[in-house]
N, CA, C and O atoms as a Tinker XYZ file with bonds, in Angstrom:
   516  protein
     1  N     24.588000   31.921000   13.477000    73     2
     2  CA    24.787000   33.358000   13.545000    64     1     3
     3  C     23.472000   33.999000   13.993000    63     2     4     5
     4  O     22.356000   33.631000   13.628000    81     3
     5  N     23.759000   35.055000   14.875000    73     3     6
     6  CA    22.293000   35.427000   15.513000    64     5     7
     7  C     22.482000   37.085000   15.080000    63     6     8     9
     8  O     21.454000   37.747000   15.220000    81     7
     9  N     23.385000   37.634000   14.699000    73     7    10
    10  CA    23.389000   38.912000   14.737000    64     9    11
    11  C     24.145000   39.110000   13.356000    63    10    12    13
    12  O     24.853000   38.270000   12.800000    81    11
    13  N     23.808000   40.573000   12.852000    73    11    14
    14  CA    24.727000   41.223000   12.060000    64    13    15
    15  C     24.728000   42.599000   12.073000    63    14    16    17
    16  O     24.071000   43.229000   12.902000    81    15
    17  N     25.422000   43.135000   11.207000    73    15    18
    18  CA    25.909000   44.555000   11.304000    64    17    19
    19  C     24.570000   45.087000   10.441000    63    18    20    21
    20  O     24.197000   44.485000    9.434000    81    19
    21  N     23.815000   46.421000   11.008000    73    19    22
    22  CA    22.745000   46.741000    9.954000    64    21    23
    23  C     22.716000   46.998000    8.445000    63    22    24    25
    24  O     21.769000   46.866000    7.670000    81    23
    25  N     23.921000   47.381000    8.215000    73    23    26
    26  CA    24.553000   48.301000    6.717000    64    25    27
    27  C     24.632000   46.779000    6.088000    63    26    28    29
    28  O     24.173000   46.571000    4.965000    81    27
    29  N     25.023000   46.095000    6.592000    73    27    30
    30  CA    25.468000   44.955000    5.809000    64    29    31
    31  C     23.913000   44.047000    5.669000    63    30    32    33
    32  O     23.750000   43.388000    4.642000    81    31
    33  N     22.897000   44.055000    6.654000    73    31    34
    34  CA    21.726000   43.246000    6.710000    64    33    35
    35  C     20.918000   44.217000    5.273000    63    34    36    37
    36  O     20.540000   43.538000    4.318000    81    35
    37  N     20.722000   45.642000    5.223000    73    35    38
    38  CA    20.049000   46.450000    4.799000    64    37    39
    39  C     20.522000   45.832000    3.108000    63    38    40    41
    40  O     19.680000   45.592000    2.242000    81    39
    41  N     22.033000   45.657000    2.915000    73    39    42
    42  CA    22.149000   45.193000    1.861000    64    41    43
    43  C     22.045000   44.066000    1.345000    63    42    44    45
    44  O     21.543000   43.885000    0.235000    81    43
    45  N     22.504000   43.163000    2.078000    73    43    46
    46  CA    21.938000   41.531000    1.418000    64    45    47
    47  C     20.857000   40.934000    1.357000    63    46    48    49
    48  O     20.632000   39.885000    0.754000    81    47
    49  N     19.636000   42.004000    2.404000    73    47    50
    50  CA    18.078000   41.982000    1.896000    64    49    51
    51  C     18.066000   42.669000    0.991000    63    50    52    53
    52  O     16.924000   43.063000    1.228000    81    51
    53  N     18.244000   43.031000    0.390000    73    51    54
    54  CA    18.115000   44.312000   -1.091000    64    53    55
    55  C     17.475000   45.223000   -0.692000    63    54    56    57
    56  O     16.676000   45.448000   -1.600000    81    55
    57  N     17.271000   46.037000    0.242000    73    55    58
    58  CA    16.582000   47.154000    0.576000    64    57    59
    59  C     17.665000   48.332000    0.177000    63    58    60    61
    60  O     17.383000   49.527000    0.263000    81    59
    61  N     18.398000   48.047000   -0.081000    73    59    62
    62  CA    19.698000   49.280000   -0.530000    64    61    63
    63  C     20.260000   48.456000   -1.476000    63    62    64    65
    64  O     20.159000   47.236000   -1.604000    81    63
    65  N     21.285000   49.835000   -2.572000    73    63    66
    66  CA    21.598000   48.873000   -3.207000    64    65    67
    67  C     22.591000   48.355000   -3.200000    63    66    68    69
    68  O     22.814000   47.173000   -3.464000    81    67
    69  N     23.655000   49.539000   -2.757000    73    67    70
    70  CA    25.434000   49.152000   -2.179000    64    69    71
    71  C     25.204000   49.341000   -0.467000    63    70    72    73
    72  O     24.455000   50.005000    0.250000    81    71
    73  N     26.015000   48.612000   -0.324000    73    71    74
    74  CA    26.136000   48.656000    0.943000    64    73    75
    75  C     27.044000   50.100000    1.522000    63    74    76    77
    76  O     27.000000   50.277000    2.739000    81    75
    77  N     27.565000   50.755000    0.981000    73    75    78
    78  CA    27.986000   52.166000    1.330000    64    77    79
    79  C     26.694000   52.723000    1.285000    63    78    80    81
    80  O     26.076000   52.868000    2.340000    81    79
    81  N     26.004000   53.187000   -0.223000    73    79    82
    82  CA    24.171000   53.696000    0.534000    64    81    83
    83  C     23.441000   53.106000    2.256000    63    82    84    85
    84  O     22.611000   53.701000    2.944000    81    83
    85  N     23.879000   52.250000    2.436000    73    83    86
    86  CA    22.870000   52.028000    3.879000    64    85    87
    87  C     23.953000   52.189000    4.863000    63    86    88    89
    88  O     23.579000   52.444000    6.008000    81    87
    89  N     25.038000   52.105000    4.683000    73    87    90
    90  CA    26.159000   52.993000    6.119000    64    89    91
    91  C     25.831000   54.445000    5.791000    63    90    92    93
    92  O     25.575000   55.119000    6.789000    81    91
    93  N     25.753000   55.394000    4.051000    73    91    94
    94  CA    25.165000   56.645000    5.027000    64    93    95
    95  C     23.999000   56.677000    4.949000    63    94    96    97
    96  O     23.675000   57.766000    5.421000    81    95
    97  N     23.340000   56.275000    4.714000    73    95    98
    98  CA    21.654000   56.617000    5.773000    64    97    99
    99  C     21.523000   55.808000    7.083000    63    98   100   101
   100  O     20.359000   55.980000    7.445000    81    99
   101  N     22.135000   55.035000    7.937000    73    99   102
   102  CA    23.015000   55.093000    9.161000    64   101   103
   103  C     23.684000   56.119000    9.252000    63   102   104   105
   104  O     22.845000   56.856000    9.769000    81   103
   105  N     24.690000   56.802000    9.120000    73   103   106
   106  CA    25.207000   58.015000    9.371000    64   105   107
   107  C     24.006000   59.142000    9.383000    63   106   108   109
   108  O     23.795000   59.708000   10.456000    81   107
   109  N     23.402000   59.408000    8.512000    73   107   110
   110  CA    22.391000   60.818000    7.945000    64   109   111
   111  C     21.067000   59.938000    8.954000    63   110   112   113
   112  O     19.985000   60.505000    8.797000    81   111
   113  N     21.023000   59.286000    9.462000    73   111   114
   114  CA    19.850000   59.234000   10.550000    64   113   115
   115  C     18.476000   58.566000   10.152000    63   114   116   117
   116  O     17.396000   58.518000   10.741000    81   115
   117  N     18.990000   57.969000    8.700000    73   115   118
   118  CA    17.273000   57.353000    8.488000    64   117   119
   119  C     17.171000   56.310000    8.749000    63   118   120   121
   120  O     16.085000   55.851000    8.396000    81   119
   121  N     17.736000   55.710000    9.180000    73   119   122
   122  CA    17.563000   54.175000    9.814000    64   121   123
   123  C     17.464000   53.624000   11.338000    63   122   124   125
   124  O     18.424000   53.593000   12.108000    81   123
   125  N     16.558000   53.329000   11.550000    73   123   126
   126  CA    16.149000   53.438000   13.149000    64   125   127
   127  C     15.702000   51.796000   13.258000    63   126   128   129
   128  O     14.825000   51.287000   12.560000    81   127
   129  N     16.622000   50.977000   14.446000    73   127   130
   130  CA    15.907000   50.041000   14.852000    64   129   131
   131  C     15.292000   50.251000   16.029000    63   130   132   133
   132  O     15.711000   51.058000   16.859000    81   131
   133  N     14.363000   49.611000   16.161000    73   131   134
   134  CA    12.971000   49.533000   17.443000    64   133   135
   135  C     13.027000   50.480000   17.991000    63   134   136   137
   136  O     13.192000   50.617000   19.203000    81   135
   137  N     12.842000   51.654000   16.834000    73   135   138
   138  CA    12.681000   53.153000   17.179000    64   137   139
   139  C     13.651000   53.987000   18.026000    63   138   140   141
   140  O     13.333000   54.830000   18.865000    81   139
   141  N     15.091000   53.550000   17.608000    73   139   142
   142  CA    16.423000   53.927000   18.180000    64   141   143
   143  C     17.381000   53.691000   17.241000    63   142   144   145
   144  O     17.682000   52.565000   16.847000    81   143
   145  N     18.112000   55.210000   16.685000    73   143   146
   146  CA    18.443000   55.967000   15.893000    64   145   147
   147  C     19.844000   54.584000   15.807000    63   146   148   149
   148  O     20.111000   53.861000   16.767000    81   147
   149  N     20.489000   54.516000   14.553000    73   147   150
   150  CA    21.046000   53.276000   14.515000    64   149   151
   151  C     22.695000   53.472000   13.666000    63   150   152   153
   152  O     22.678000   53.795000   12.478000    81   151
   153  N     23.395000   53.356000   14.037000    73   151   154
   154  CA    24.944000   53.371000   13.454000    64   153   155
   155  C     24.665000   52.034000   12.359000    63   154   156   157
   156  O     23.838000   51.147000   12.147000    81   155
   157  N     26.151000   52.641000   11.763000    73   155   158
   158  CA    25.962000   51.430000   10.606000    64   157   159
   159  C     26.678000   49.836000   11.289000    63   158   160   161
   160  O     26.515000   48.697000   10.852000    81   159
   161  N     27.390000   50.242000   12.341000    73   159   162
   162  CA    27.554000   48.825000   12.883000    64   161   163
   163  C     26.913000   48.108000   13.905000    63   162   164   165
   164  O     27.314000   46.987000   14.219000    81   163
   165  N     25.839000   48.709000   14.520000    73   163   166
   166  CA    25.076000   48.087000   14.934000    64   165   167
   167  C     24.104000   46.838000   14.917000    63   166   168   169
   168  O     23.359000   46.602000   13.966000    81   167
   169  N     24.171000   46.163000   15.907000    73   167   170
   170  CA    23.722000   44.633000   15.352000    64   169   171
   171  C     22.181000   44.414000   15.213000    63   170   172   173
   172  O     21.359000   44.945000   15.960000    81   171
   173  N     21.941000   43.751000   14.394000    73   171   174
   174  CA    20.615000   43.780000   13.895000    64   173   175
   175  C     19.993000   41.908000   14.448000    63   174   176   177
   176  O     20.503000   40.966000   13.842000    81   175
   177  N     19.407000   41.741000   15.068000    73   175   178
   178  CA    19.134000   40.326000   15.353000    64   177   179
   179  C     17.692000   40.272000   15.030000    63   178   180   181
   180  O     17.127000   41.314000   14.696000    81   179
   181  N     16.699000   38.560000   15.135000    73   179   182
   182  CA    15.825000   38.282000   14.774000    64   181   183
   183  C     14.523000   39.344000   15.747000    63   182   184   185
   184  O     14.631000   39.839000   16.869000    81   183
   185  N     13.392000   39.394000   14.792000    73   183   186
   186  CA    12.187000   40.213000   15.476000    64   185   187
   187  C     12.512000   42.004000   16.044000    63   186   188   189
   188  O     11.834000   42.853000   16.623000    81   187
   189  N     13.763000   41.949000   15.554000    73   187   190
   190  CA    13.756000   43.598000   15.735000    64   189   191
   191  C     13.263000   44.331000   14.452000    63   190   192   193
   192  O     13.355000   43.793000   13.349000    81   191
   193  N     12.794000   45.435000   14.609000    73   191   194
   194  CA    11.787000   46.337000   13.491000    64   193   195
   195  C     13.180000   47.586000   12.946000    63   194   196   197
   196  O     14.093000   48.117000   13.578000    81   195
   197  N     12.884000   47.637000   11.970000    73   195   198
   198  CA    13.813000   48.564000   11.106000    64   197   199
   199  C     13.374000   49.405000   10.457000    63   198   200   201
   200  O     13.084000   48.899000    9.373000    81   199
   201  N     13.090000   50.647000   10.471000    73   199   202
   202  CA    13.088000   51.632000    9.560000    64   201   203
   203  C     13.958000   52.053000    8.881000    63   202   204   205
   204  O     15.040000   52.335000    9.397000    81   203
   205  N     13.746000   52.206000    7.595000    73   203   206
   206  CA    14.369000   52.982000    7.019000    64   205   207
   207  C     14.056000   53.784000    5.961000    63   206   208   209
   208  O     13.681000   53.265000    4.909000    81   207
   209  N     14.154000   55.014000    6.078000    73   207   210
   210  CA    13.926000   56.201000    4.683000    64   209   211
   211  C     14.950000   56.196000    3.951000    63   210   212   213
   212  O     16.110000   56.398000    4.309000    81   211
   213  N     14.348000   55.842000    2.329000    73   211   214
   214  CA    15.564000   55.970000    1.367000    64   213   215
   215  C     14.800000   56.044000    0.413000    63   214   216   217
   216  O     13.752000   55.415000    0.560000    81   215
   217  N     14.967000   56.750000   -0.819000    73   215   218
   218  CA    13.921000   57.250000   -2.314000    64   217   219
   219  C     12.915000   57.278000   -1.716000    63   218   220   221
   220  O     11.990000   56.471000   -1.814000    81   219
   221  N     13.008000   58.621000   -0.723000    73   219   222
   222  CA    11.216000   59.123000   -0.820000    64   221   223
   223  C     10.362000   58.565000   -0.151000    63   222   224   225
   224  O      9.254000   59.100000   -0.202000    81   223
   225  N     10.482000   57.435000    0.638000    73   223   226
   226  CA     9.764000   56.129000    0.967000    64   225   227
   227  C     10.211000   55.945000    2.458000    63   226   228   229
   228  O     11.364000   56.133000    2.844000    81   227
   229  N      9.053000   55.514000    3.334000    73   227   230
   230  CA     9.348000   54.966000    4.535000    64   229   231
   231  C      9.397000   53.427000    4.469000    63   230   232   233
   232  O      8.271000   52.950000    4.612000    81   231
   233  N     10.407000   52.471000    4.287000    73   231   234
   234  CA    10.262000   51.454000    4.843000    64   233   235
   235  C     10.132000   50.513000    6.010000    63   234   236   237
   236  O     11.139000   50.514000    6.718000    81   235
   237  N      9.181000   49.722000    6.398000    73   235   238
   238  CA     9.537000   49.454000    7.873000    64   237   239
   239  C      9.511000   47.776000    7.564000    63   238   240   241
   240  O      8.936000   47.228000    6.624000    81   239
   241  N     10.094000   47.307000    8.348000    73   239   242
   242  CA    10.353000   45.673000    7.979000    64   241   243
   243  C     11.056000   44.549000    9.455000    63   242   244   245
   244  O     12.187000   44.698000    9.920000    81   243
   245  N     10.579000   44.053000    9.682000    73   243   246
   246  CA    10.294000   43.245000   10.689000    64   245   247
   247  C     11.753000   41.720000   10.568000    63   246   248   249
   248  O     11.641000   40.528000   10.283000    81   247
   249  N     12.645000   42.352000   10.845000    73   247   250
   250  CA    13.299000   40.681000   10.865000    64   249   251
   251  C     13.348000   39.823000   11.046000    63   250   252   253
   252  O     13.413000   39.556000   12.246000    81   251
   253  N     13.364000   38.366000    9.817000    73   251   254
   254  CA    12.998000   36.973000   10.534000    64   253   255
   255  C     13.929000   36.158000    9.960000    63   254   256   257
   256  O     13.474000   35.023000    9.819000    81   255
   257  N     14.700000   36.242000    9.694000    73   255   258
   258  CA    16.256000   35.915000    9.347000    64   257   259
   259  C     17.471000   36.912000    9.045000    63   258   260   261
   260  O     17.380000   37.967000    8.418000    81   259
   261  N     18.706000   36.331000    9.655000    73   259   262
   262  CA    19.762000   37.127000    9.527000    64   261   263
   263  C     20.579000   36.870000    8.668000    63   262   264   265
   264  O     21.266000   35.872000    8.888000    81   263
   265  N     20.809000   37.562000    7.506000    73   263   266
   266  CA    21.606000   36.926000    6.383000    64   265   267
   267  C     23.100000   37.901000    5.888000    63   266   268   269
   268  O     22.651000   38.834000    5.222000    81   267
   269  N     24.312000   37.997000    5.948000    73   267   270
   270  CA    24.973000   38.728000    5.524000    64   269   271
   271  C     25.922000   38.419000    4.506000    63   270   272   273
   272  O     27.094000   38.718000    4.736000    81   271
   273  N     25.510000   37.646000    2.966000    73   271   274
   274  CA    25.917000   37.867000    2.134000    64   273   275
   275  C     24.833000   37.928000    1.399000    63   274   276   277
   276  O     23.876000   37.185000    1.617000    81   275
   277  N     24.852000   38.929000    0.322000    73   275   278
   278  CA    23.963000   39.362000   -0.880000    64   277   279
   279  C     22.928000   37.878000   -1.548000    63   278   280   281
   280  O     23.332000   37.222000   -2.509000    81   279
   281  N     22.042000   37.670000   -1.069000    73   279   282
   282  CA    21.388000   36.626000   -2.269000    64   281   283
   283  C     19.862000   37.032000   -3.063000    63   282   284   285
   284  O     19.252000   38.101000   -3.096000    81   283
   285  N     19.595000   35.876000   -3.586000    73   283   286
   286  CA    19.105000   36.092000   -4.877000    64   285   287
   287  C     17.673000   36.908000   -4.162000    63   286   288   289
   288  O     17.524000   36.967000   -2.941000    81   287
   289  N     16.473000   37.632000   -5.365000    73   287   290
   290  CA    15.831000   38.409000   -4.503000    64   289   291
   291  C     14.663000   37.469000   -3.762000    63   290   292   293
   292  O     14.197000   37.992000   -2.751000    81   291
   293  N     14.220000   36.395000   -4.052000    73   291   294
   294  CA    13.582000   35.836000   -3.531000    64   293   295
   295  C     13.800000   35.147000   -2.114000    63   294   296   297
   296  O     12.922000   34.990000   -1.265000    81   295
   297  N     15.278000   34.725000   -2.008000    73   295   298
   298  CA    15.685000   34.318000   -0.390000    64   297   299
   299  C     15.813000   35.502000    0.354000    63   298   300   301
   300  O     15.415000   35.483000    1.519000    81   299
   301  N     16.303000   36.542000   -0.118000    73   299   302
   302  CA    16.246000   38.422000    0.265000    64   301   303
   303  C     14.561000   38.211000    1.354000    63   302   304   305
   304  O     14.253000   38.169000    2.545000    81   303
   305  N     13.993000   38.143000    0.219000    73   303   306
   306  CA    12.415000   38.524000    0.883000    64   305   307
   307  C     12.105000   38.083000    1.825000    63   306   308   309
   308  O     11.324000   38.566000    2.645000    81   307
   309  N     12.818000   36.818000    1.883000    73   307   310
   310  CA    12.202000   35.410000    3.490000    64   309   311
   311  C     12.914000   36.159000    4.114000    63   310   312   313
   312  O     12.585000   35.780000    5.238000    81   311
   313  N     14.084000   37.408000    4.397000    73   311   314
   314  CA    14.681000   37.886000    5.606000    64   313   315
   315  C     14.013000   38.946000    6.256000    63   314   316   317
   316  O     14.413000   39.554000    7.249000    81   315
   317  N     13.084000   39.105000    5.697000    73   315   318
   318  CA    11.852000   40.062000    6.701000    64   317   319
   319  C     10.530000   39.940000    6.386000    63   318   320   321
   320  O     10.099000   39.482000    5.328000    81   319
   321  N     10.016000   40.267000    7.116000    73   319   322
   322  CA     8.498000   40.617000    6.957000    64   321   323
   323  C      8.086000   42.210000    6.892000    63   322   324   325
   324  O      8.364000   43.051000    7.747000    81   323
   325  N      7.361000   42.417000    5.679000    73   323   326
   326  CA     7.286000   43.681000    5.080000    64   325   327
   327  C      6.461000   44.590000    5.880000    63   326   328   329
   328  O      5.293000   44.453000    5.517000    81   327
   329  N      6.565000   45.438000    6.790000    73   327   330
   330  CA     5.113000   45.963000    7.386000    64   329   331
   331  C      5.060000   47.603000    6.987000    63   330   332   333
   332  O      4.699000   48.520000    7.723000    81   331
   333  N      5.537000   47.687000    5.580000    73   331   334
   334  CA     5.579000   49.460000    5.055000    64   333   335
   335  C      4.431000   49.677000    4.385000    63   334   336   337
   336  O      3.878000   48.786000    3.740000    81   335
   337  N      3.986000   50.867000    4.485000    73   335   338
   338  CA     2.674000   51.069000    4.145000    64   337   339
   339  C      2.915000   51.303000    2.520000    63   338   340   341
   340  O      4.004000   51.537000    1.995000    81   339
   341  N      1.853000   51.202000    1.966000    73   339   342
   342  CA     1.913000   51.180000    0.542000    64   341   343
   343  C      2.354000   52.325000   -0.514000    63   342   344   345
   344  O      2.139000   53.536000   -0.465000    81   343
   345  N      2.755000   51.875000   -1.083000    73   343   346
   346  CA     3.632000   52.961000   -2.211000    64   345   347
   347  C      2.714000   54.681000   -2.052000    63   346   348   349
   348  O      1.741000   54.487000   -1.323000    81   347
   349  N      2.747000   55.528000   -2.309000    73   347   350
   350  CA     2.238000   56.841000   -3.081000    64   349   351
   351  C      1.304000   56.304000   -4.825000    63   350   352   353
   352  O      2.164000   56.147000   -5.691000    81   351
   353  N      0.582000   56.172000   -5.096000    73   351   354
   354  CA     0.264000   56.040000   -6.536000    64   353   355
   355  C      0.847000   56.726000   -7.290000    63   354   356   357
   356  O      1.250000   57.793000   -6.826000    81   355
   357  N      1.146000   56.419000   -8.774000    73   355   358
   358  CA     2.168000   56.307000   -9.632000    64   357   359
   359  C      2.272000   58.313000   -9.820000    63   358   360   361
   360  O      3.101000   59.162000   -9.492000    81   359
   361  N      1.000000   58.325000  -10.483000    73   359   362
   362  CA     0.155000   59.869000  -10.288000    64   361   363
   363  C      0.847000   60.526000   -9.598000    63   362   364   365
   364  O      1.468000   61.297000  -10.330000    81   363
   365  N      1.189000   60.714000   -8.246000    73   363   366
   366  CA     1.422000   61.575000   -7.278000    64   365   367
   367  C      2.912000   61.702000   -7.259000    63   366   368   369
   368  O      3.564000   62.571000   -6.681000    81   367
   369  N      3.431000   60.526000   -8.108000    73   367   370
   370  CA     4.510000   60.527000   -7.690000    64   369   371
   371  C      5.541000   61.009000   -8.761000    63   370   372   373
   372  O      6.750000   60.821000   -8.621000    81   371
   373  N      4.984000   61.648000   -9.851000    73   371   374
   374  CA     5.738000   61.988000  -11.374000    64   373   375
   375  C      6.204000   63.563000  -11.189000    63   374   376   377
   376  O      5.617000   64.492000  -10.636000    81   375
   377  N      7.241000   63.520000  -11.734000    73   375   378
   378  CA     8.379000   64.477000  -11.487000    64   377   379
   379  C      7.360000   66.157000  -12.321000    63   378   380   381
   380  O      6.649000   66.375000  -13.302000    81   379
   381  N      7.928000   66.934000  -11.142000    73   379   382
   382  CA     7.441000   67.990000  -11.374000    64   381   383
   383  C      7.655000   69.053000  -11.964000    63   382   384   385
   384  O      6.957000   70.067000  -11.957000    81   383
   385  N      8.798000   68.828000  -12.590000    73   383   386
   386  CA     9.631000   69.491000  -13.598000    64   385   387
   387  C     10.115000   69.432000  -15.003000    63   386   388   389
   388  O     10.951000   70.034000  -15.677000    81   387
   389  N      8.828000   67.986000  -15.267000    73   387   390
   390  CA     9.150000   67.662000  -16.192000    64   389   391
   391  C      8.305000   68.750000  -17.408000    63   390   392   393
   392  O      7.343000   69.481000  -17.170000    81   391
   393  N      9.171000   68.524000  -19.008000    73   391   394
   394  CA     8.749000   69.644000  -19.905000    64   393   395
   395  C      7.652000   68.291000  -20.662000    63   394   396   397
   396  O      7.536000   67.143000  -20.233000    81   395
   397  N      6.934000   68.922000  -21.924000    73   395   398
   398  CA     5.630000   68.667000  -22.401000    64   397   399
   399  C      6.941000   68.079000  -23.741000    63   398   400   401
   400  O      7.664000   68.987000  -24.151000    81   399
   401  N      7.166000   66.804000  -24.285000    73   399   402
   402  CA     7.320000   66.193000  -25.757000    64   401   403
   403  C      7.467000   67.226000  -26.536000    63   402   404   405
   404  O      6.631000   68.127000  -26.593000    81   403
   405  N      8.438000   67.203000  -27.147000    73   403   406
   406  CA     8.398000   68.338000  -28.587000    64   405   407
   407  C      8.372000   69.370000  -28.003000    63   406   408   409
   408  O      8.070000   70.177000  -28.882000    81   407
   409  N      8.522000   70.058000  -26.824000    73   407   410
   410  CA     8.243000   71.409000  -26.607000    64   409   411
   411  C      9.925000   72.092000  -26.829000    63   410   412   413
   412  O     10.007000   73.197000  -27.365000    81   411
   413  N     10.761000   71.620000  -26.541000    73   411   414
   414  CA    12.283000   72.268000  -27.391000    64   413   415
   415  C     12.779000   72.112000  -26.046000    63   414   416   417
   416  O     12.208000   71.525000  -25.126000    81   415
   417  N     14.304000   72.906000  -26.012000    73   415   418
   418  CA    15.032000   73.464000  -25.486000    64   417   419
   419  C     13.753000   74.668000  -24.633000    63   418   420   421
   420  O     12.844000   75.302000  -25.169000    81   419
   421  N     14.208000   74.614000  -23.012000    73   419   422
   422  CA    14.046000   76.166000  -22.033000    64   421   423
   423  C     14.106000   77.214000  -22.697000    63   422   424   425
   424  O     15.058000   77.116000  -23.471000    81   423
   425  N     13.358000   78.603000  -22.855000    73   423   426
   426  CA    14.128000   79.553000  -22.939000    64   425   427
   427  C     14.793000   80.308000  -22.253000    63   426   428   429
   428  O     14.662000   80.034000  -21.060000    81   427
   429  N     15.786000   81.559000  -22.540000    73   427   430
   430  CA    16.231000   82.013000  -21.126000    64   429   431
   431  C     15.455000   82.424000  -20.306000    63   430   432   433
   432  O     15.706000   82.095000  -19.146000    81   431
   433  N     14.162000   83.330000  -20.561000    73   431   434
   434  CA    13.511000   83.235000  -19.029000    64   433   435
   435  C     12.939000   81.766000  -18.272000    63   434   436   437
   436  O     12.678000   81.557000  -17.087000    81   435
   437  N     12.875000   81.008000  -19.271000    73   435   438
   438  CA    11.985000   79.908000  -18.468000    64   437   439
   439  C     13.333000   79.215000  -17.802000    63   438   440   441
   440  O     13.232000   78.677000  -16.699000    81   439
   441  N     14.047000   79.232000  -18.198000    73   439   442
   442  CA    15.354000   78.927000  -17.850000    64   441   443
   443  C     16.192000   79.183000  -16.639000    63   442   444   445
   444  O     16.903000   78.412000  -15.995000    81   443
   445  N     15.877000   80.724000  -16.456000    73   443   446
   446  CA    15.916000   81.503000  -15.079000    64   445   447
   447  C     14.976000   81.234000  -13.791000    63   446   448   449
   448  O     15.043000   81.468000  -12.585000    81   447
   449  N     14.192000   80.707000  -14.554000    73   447   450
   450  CA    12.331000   80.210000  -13.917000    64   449   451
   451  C     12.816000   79.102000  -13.493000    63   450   452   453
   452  O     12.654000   79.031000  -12.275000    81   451
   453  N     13.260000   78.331000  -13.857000    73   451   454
   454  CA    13.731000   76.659000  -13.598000    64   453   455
   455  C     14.646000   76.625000  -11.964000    63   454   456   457
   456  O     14.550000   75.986000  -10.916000    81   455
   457  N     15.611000   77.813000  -12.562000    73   455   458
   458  CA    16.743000   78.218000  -11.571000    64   457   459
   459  C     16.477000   78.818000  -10.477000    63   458   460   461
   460  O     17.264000   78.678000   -9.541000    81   459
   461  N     15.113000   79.764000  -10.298000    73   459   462
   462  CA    15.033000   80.228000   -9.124000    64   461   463
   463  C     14.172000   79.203000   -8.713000    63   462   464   465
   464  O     14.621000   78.695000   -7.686000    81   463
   465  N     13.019000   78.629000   -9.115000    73   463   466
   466  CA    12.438000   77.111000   -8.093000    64   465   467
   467  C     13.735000   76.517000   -7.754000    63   466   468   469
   468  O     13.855000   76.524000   -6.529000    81   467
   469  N     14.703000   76.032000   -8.308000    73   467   470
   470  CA    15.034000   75.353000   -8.046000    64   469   471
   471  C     16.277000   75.533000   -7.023000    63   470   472   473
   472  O     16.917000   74.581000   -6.576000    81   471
   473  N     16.474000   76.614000   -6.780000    73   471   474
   474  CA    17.518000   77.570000   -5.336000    64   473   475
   475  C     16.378000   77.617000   -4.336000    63   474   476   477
   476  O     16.514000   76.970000   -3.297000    81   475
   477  N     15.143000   78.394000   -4.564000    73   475   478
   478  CA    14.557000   78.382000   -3.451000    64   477   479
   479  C     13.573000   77.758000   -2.657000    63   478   480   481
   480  O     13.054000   78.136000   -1.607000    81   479
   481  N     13.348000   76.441000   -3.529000    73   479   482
   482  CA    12.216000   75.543000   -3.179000    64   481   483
   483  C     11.240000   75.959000   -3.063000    63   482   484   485
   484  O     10.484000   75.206000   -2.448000    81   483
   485  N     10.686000   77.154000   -3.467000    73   483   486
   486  CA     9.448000   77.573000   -3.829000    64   485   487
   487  C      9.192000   78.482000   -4.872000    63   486   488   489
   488  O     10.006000   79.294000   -5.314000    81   487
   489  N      7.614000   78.260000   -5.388000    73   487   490
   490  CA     7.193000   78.592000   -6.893000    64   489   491
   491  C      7.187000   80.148000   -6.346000    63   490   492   493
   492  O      7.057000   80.656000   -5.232000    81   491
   493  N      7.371000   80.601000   -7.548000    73   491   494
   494  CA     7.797000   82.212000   -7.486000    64   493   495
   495  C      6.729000   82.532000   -8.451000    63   494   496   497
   496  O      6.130000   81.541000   -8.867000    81   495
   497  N      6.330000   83.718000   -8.927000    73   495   498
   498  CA     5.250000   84.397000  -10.157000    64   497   499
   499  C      6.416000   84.848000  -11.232000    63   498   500   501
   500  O      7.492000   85.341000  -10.892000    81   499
   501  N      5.957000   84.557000  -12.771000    73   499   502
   502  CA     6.897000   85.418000  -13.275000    64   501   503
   503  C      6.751000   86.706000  -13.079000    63   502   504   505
   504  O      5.771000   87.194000  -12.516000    81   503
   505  N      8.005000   87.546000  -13.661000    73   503   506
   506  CA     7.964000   88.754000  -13.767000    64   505   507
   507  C      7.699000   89.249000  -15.538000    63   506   508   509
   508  O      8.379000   89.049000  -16.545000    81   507
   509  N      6.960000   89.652000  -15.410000    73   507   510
   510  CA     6.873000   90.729000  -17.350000    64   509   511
   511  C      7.781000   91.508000  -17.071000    63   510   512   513
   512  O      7.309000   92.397000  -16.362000    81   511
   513  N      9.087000   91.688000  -17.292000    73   511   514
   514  CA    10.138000   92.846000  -17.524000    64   513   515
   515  C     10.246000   92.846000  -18.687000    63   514   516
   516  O     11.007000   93.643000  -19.236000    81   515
């Protein structure tokens, strides 16, 4: 076998975790082989380069075997060669919304506060009313 379908390669390397997740990011456009935007049935063969964005992350990965049933994660790994640049540090990467231990339940303004970041994707000032 020299070829496979990408959705199906993306999953039996474990780079996704169902194989419906990597048909839609094929559909939604984050998956690009040798820098050409990629359907989910498109065939994926040896030494072609794969991108793909999925959690936040650019992966890029180099194919050197074609495998299309799911195996264990260590034969996974021999199906590419990793060339993604390194994680974000842990630091940079912790959720920004998170509340302080013991601090309770929101109140309603902070509550309202939560709700407008979170409609308009940007930090607003409170208001003293």
């Amino acid at each position: 076998m020299d070829q496979a379908r990408v959705d199906i390669w993306l999953w039996s390397a474990r780079l996704t975790k169902t194989r419906s997740i990597a048909s839609n990011a094929c559909r939604g456009g984050h998956v690009r082989i040798n820098d050409v935007r990629a359907k989910p049935a498109q065939a994926v063969r040896v030494g072609d380069e794969i991108r793909l964005r999925h959690n936040g992350r650019e992966r890029i990965v180099i194919v050197s075997k074609i495998i299309v049933k799911r195996v264990s994660a260590p034969l996974a790994a021999e199906a590419y060669e990793d060339k993604s640049p390194p994680p974000p540090p842990r630091e940079l990467t912790t959720a920004w919304g998170t509340r302080d231990r013991g601090a309770g339940r929101p109140t309603k303004r902070e509550r309202r506060e939560i709700e407008r970041l979170m409609s308009r994707g940007a930090p607003t000032p409170l208001n003293d009313d």
